[in-house]
Phi, psi and omega in degrees: 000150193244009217290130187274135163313157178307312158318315182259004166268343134359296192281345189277321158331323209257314185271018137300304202282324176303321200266016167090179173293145177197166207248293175239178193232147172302133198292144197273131148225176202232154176301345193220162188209130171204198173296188201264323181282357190303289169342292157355287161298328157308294178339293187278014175273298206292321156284350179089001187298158177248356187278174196298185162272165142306164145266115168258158159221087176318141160261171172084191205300310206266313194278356157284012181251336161281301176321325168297318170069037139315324192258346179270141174307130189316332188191180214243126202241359189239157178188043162236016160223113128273154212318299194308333185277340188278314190287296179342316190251014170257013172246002193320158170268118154301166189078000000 
């Protein structure tokens, strides 16, 4: 897993449509790269939950491209969040 803020995939469309027509835009990543259960685990960290993740092992043609670690970007192209920083400040407390 690659994962990006919202935000800033939010912004790249729009700074694609300013930069005029182009046959392709660079590919998007996130600052950290990790297993598929990482998100997962943050998440319920991040909410206080204590279960487990379930486990799964996805199959077939696409999801062997994950296993492979195909779909992530050659180098980290977003760098103002990472997924743990996202969850921080959307479960933070106040007070």
């Amino acid at each position: 897993m690659q994962p990006v803020d919202s935000g800033e995939v939010a912004d790249r469309p729009a700074e694609s449509a300013a930069s005029g027509p182009a046959r392709r835009v660079p590919y998007m990543g996130g600052p950290g790269i990790g297993p598929l259960t990482e998100p997962a685990r943050a998440s319920l960290r991040a909410t206080g939950r204590k279960r487990p993740p379930m486990p799964a092992r996805p199959t077939g043609k696409a999801y062997a491209g994950y296993r492979r670690e195909d779909h992530l970007s050659p180098e980290p192209t977003v760098e103002i969040a990472t997924f743990e920083e996202f969850l921080a400040e959307r479960f933070s407390r106040p007070g």
